[in-house]
C-alpha positions in Angstrom: 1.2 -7.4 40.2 1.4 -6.8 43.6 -0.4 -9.1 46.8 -3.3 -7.6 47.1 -4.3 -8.8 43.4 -3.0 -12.1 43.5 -6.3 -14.2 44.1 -5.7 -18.4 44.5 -7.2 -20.4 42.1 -9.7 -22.6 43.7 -11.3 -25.3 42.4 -15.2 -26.3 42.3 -16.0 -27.2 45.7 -15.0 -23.3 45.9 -17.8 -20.3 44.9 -15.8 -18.5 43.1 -14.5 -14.5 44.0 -15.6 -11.2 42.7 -14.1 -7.8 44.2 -16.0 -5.1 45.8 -15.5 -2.0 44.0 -15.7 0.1 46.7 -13.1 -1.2 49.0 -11.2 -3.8 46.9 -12.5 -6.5 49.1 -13.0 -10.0 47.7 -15.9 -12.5 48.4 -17.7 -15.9 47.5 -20.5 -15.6 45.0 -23.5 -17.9 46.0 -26.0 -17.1 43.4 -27.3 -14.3 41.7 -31.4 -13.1 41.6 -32.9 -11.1 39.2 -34.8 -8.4 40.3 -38.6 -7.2 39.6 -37.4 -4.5 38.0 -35.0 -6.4 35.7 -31.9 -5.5 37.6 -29.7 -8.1 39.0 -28.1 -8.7 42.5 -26.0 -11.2 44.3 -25.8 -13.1 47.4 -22.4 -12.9 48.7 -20.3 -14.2 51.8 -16.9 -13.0 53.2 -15.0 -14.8 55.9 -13.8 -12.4 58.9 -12.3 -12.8 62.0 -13.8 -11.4 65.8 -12.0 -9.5 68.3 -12.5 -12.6 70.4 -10.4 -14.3 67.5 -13.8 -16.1 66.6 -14.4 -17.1 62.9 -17.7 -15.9 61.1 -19.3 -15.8 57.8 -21.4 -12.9 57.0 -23.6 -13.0 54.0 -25.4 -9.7 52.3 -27.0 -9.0 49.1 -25.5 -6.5 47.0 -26.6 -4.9 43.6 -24.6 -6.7 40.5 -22.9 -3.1 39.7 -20.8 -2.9 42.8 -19.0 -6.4 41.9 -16.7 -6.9 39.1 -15.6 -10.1 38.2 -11.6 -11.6 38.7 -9.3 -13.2 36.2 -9.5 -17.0 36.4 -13.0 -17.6 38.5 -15.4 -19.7 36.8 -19.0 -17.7 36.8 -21.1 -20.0 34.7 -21.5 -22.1 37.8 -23.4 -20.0 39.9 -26.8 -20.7 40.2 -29.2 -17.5 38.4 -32.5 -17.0 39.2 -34.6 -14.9 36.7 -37.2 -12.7 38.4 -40.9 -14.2 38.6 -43.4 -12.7 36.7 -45.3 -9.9 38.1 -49.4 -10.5 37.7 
């Protein structure tokens, strides 16, 4: 295993990880929403750091399939929201 895999464990007042599969990035799952359509998504927030050295928090929704989950997190506490019906 090299660094780049090595994710700390964190206990609950921690959301827990998930890794981008695009670019390998990890981030805090907040809560996952199920879509209209069926199709899930999550609310995600990653910590970065300005070229003025400020910290910030950015926050996006992202479709469930570009996530995959990491060894160790606990997922059954994040909050799920089924979609509403549709009249």
């Amino acid at each position: 295993m090299n660094d780049d895999d090595r994710v700390p464990r964190l206990d609950d007042t921690f959301a827990p990880v998930v890794r981008l599969r695009r670019d390998r990035r990890y981030v805090y799952l907040l809560e996952w929403e199920q879509r209209p359509d069926g199709r899930w998504r999550a609310r995600v927030v990653w910590v970065t750091r300005s070229p003025a050295g400020v910290w910030q928090a950015p926050e996006a929704w992202m479709p469930a399939e570009d996530l995959e989950p990491v060894e160790g997190q606990d997922y059954g506490r994040v909050p799920r929201r089924p979609a509403e019906p549709d009249f």
